[in-house]
N, CA and C atoms as an extended XYZ file, in Angstrom:
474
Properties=species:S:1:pos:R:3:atomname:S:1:resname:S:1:resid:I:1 pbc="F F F"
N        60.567       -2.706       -1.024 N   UNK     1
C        60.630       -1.477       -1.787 CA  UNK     1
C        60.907       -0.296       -0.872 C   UNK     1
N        60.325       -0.036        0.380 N   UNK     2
C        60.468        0.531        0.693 CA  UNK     2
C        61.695        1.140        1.643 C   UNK     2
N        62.844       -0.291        1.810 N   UNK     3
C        64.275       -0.272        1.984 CA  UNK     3
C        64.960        0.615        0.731 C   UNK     3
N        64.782        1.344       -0.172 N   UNK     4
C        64.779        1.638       -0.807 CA  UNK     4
C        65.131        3.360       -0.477 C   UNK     4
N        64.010        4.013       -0.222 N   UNK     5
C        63.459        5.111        0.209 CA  UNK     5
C        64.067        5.468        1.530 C   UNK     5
N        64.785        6.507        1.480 N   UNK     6
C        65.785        6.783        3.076 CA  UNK     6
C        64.756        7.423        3.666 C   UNK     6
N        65.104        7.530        4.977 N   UNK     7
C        64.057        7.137        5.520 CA  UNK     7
C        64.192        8.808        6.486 C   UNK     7
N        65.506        9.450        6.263 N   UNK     8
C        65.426       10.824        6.928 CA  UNK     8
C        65.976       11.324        5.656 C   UNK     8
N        65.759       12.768        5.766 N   UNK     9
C        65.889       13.545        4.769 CA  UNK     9
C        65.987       14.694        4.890 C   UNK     9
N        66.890       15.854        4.208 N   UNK    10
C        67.474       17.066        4.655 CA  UNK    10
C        66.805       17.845        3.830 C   UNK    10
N        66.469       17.677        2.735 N   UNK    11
C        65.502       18.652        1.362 CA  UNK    11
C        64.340       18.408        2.203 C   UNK    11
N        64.328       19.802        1.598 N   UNK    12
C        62.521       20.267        2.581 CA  UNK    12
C        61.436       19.864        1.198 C   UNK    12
N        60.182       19.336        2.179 N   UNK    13
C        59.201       19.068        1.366 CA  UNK    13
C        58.248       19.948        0.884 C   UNK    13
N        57.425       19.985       -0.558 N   UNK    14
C        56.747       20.965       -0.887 CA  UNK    14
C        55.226       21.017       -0.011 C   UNK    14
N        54.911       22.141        0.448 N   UNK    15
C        54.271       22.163        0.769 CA  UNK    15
C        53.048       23.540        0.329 C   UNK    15
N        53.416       23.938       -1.001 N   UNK    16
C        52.524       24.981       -1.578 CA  UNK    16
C        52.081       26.154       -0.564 C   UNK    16
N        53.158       26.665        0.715 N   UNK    17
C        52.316       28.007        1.727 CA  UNK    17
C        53.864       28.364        1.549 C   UNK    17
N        53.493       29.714        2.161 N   UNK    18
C        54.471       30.759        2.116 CA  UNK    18
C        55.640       30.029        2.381 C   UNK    18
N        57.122       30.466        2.073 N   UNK    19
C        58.328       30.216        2.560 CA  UNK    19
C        58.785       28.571        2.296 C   UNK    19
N        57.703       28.170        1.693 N   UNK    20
C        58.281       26.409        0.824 CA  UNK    20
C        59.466       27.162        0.411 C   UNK    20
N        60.499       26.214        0.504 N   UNK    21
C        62.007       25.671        0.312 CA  UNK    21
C        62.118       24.572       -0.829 C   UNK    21
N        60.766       24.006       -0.728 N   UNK    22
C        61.232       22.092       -1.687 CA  UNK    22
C        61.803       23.174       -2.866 C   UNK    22
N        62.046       21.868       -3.811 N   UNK    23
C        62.440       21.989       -5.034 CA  UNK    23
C        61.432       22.604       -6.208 C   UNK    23
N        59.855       22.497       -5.294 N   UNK    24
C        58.594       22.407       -6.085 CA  UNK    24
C        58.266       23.839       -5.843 C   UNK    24
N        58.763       24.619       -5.077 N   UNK    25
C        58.604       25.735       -4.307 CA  UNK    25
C        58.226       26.920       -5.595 C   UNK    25
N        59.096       27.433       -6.638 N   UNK    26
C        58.710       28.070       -7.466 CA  UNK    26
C        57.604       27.840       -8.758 C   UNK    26
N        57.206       26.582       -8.905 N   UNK    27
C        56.393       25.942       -9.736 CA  UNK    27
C        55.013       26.012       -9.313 C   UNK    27
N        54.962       25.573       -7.749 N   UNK    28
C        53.922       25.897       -7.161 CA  UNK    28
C        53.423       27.137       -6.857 C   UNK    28
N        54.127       28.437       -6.787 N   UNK    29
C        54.036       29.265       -6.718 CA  UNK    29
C        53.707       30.097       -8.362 C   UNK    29
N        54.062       29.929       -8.844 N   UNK    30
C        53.470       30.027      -10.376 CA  UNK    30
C        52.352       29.206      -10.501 C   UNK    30
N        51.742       28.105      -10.458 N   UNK    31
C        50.875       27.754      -10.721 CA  UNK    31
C        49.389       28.109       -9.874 C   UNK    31
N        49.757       28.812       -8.955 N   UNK    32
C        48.946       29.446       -7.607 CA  UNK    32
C        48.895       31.036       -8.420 C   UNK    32
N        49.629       31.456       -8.934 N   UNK    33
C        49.740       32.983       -9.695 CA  UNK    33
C        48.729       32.947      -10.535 C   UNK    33
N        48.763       31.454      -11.464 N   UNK    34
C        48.211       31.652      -12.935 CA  UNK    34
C        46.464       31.263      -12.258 C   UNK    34
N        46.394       30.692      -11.355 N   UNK    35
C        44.806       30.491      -11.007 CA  UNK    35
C        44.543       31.822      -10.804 C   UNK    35
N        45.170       32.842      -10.064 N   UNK    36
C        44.136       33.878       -9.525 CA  UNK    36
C        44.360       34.699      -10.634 C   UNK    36
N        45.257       34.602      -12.164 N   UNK    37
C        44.747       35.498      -12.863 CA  UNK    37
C        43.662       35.266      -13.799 C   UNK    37
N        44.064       33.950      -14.216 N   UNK    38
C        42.986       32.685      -14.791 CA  UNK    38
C        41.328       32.930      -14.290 C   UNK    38
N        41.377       32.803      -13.026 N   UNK    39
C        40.309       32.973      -12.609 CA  UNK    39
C        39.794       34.882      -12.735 C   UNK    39
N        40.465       35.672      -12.584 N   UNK    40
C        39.725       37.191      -12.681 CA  UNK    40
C        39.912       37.414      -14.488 C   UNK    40
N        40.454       36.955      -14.868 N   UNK    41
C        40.278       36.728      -16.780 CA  UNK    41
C        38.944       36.590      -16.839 C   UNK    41
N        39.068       35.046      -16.396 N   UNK    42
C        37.808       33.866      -17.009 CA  UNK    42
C        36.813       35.421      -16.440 C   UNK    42
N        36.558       35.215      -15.113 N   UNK    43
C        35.277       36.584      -15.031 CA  UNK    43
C        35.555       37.972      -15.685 C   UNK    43
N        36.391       38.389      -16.479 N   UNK    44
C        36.214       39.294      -17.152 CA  UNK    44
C        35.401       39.420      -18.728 C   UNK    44
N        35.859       38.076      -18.971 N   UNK    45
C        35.636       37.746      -20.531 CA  UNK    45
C        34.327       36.858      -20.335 C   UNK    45
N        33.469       36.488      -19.543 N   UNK    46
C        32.670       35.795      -19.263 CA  UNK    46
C        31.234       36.412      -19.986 C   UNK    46
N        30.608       38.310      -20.001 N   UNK    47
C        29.967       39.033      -20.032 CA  UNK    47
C        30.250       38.590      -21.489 C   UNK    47
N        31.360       38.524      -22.202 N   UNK    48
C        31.780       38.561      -23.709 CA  UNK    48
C        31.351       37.369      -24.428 C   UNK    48
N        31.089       36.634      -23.647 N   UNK    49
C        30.650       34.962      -24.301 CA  UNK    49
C        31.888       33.929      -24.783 C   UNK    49
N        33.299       34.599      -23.990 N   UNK    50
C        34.134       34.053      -24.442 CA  UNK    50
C        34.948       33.333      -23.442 C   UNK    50
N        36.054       32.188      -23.559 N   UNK    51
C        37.037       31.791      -22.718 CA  UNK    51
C        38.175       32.105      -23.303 C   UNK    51
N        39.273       31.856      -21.804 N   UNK    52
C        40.303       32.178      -22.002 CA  UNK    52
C        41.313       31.247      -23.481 C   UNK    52
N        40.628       30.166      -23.569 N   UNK    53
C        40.862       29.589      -24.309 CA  UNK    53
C        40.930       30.202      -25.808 C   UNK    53
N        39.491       31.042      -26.134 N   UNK    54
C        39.393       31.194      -27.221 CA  UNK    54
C        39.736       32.588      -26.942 C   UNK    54
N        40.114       33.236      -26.097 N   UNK    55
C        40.586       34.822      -26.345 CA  UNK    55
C        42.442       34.489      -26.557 C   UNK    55
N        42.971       33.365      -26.270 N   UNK    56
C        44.233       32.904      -26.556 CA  UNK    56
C        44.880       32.787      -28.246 C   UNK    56
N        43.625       32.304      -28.556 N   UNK    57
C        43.704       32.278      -29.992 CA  UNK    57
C        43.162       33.257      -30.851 C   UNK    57
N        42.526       34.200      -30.170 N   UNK    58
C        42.526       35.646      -31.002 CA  UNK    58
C        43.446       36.592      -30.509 C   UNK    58
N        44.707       36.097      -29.710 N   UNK    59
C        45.726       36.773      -29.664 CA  UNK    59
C        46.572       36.246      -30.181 C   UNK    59
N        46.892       35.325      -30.638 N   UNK    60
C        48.048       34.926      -31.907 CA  UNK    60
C        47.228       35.708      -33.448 C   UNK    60
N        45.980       35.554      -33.811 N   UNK    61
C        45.405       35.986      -34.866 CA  UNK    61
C        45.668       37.315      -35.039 C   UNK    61
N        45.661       38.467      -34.156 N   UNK    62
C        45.540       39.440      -34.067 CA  UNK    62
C        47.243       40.029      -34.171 C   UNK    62
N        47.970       39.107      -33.291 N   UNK    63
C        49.409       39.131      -33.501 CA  UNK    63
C        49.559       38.830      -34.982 C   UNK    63
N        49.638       37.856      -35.585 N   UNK    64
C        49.944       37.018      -36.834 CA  UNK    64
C        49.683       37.152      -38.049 C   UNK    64
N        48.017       37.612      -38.150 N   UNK    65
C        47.489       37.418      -39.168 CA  UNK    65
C        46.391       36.010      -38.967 C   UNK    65
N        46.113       35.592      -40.465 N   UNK    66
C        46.078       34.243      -40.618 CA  UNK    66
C        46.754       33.690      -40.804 C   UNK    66
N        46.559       32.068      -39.397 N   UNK    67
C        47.383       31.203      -39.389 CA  UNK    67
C        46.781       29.793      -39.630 C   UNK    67
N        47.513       29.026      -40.141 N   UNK    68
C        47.189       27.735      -40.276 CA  UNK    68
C        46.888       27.009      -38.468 C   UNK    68
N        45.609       26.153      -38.806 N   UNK    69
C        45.291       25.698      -37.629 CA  UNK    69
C        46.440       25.175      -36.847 C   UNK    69
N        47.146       24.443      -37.684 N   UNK    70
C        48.467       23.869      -36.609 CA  UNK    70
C        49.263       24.444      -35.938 C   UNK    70
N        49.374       25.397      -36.495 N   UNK    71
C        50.320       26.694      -36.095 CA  UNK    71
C        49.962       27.112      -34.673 C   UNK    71
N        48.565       27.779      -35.080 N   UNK    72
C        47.513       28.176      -33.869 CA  UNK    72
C        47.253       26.994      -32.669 C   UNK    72
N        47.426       25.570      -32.502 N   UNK    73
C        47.596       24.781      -31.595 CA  UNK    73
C        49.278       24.852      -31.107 C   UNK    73
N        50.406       25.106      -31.839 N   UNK    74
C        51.581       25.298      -31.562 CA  UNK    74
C        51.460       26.637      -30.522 C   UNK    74
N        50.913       27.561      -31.346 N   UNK    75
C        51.038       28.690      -30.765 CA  UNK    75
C        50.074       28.829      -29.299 C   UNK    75
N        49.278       27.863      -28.800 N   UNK    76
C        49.001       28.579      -27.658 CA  UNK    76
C        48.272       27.161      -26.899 C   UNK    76
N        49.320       26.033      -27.238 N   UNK    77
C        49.754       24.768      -25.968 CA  UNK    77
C        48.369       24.241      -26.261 C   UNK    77
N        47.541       23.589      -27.489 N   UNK    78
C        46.600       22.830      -27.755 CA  UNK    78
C        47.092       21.888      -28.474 C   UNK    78
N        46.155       20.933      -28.146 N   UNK    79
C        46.334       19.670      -29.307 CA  UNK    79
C        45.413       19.933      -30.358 C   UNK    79
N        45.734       19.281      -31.411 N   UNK    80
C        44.872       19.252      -32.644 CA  UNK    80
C        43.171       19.530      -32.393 C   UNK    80
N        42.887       18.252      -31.896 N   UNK    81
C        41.286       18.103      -31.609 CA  UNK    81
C        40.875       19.395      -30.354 C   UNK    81
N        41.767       19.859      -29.983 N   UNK    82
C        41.297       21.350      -28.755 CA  UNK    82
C        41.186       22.252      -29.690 C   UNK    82
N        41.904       22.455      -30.581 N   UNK    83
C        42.503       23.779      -31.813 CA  UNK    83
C        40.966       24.148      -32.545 C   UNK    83
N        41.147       22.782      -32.976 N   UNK    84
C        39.755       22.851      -33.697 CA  UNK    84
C        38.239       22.297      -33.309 C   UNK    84
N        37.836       22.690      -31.545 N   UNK    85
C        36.819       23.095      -31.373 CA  UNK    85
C        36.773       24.337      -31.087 C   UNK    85
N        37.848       24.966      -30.458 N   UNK    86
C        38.157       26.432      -30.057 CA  UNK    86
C        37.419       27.132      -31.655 C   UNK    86
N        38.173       26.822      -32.629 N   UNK    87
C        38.257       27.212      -33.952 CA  UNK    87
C        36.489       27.053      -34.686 C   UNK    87
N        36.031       26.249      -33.852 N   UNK    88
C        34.821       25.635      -34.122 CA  UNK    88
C        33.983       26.772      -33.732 C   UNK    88
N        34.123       27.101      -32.196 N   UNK    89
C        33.178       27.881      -31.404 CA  UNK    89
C        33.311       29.284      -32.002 C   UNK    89
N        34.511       29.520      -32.131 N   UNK    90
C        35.252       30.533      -33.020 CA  UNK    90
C        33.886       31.350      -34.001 C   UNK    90
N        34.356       30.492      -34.910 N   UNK    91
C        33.506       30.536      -36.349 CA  UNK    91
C        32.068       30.612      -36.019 C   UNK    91
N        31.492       29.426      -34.925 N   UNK    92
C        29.994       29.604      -34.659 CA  UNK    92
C        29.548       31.108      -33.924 C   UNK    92
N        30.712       32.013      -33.691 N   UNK    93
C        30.444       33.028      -33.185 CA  UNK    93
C        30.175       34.436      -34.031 C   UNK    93
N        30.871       34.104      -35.275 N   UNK    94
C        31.531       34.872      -36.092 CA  UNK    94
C        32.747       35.890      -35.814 C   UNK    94
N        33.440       35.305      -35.040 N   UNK    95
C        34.810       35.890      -34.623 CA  UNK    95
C        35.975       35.065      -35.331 C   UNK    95
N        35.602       34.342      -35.758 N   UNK    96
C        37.129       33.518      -36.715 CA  UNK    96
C        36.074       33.113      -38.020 C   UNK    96
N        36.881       32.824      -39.428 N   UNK    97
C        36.703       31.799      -40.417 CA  UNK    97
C        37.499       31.300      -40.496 C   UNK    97
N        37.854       29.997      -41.396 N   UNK    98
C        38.456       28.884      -41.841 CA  UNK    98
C        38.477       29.181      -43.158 C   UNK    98
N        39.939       29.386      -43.720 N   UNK    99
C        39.760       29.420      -45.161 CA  UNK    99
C        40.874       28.417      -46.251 C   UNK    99
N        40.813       27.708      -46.991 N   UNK   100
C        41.441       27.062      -47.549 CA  UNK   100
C        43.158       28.078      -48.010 C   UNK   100
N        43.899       26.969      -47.670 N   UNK   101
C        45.512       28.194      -48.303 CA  UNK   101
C        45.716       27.821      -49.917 C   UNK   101
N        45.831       28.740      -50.180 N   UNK   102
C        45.739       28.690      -52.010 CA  UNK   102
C        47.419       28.168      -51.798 C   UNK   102
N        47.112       27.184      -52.694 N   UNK   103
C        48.250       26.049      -53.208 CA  UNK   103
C        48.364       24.578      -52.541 C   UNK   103
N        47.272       24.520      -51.387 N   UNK   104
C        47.633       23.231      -50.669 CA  UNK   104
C        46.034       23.225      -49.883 C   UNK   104
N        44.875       22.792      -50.912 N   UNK   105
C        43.655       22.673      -50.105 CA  UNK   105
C        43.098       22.288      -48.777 C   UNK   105
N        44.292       21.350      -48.301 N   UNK   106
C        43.965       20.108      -47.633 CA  UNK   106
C        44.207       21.151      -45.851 C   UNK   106
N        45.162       22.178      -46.409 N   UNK   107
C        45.664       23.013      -45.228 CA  UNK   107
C        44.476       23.924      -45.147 C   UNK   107
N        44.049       24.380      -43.652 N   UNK   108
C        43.190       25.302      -43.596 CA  UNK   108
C        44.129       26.323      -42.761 C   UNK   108
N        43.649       28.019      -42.660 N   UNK   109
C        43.982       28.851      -42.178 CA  UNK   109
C        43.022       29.296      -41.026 C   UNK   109
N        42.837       30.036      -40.525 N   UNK   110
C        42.128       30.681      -39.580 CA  UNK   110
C        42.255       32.418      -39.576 C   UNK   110
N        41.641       33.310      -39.786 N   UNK   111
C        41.657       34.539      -39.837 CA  UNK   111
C        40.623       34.830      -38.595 C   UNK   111
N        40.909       36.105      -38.139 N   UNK   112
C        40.024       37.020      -37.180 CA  UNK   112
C        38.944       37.671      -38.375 C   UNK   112
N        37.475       37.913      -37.361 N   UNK   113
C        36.757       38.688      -38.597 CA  UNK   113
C        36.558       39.938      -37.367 C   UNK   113
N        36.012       40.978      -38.129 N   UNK   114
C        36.071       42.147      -38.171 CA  UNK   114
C        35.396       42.216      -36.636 C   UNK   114
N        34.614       41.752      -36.637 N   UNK   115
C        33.717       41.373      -35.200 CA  UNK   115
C        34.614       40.824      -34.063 C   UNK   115
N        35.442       39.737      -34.547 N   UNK   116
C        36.583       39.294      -33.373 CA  UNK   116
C        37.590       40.403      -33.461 C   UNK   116
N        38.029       41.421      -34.240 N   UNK   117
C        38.212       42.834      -33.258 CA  UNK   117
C        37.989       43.225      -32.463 C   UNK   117
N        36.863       44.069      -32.827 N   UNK   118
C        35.700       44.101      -32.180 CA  UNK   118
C        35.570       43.370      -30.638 C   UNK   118
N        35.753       42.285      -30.490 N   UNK   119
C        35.607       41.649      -28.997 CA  UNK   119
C        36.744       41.069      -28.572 C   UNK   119
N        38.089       41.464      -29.480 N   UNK   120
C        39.544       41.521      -28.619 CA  UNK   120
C        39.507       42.879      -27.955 C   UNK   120
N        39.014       43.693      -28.643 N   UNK   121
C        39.393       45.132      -27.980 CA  UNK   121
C        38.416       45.459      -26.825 C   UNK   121
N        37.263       44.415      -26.820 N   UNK   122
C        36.100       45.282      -25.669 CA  UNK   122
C        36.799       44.106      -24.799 C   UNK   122
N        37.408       42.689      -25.040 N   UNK   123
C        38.090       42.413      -23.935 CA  UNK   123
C        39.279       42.929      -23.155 C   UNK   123
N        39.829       43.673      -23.725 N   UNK   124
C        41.495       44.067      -23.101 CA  UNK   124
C        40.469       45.351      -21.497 C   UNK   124
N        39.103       45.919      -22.661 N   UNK   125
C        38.865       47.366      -21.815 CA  UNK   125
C        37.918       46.455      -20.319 C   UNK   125
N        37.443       45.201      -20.634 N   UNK   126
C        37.237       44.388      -19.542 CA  UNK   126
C        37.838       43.641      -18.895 C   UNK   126
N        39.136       43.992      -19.100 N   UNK   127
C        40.099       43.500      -18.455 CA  UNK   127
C        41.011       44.523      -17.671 C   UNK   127
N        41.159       45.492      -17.717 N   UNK   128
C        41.562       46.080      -16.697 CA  UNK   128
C        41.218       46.506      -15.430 C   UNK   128
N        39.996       46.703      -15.049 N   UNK   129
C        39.347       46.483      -13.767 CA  UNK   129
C        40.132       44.967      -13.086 C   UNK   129
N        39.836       43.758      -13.465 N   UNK   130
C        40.303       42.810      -12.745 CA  UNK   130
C        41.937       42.969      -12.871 C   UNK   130
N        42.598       43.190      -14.064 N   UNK   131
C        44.065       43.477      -13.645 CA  UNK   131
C        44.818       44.123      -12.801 C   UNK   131
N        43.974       45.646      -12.892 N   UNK   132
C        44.141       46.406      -11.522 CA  UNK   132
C        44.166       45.317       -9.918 C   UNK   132
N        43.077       44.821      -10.232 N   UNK   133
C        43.053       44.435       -8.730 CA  UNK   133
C        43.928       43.258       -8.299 C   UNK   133
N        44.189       42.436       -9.616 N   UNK   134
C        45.580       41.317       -9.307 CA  UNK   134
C        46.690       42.437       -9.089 C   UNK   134
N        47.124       43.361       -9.556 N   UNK   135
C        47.975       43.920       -8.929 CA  UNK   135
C        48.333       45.093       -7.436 C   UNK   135
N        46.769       45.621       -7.392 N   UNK   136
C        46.829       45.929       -5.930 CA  UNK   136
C        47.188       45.452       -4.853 C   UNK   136
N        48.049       44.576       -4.766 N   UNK   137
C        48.657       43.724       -3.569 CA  UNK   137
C        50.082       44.077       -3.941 C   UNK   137
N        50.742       44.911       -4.985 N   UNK   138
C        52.238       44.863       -4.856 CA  UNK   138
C        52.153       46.658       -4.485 C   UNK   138
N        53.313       46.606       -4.338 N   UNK   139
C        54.036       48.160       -4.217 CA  UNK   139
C        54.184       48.924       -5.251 C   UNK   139
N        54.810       50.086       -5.379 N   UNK   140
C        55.231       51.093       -6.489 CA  UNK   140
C        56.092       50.502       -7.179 C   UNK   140
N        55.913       50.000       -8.823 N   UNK   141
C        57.297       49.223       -9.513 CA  UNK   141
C        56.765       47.614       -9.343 C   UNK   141
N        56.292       47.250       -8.320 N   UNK   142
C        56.603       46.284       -8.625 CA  UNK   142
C        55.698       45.284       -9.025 C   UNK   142
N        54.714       46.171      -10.250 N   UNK   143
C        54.170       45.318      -10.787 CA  UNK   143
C        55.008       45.318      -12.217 C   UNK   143
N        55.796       46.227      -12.816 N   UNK   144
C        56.485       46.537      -13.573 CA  UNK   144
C        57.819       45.632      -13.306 C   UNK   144
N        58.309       45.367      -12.141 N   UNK   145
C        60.032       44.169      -11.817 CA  UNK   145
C        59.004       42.825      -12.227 C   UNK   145
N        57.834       42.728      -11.775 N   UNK   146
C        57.280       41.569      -11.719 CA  UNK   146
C        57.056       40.441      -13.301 C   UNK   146
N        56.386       41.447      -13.837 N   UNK   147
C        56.213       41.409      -14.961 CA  UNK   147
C        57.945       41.288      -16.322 C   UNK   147
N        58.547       41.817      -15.469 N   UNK   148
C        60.051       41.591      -16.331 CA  UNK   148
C        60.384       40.790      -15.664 C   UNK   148
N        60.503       40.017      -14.401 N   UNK   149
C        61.083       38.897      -14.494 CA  UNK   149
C        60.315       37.469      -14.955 C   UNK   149
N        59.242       37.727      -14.876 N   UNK   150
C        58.313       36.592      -15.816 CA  UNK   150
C        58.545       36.726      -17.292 C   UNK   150
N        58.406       37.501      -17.614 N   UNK   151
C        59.137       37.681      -18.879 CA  UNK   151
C        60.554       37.035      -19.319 C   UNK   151
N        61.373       36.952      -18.310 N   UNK   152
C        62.606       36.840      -18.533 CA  UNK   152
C        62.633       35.236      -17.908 C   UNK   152
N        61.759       34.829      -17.387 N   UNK   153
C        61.130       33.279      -17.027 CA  UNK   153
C        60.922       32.611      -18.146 C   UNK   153
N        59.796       33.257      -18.577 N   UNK   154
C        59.394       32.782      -19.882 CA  UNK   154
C        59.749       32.661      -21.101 C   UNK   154
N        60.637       33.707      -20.830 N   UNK   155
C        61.277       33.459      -22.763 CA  UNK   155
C        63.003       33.727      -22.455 C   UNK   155
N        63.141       32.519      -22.072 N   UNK   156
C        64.914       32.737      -21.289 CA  UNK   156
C        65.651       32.604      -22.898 C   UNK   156
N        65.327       32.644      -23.939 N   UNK   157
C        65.952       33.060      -25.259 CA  UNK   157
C        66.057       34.377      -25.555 C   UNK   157
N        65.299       35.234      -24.562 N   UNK   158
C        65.431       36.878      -25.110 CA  UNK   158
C        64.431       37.431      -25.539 C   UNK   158
């Protein structure tokens, strides 16, 4: 097998530190981005009794309206059985209900309650202290180029 596998090689290997070349080079580097914001989130929203998980899904709600649970696992990279413990903890909080969609029982919705306002908005104001400080490491602008080209990463449809 291992006659197989050449045995020198001109592509540089990933190695996740500054100035990687591999192929893995920008992936790893995004996935090194999303921990240190992941991580100053998670401690922002922590005081709130909440995860990033479930502040994910009171940002499609808050975007949307009420949405059908499936939707809400479409909308923010869960599977079914994740959707609906999120949705679970949700409700045990009184920040979401579950309500049947008139014409098709079997479908449930998910709405924000007045209270999960309420603790989207005291999260955004506990969240800027740690945002500030993920961005104190760039220059003038360029947390603003930064942010548009992730943008333009992320939604290469426009």
């Amino acid at each position: 097998m291992t006659a197989d596998v050449p045995h020198a090689t001109t592509a540089s290997r990933a190695t996740d530190r500054p100035g990687d070349t591999s192929p893995f080079a920008l992936g790893l580097l995004l996935r090194r981005a999303h921990w240190r914001a992941h991580t100053a989130m998670t401690e922002a929203l922590r005081p709130l009794g909440i995860e990033l998980r479930h502040f994910s899904v009171l940002i499609v709600l808050v975007d949307r309206g009420p949405t059908v649970q499936r939707d809400l696992a479409a909308a923010t990279g869960t599977d079914k059985a994740g959707i609906m413990r999120v949705v679970d903890d949700l409700e045990r909080k009184g920040l979401a209900v579950r309500r049947a969609v008139p014409g098709d029982r079997r479908v449930r919705q998910v709405e924000i309650t007045p209270r999960g306002v309420e603790l989207f908005d005291a999260a955004h104001a506990a969240a800027e202290q740690p945002a500030e400080g993920l961005a104190a490491v760039l220059g003038p602008g360029e947390t603003e180029q930064l942010s548009a080209l992730l943008t333009r990463f992320a939604h290469p449809e426009g």
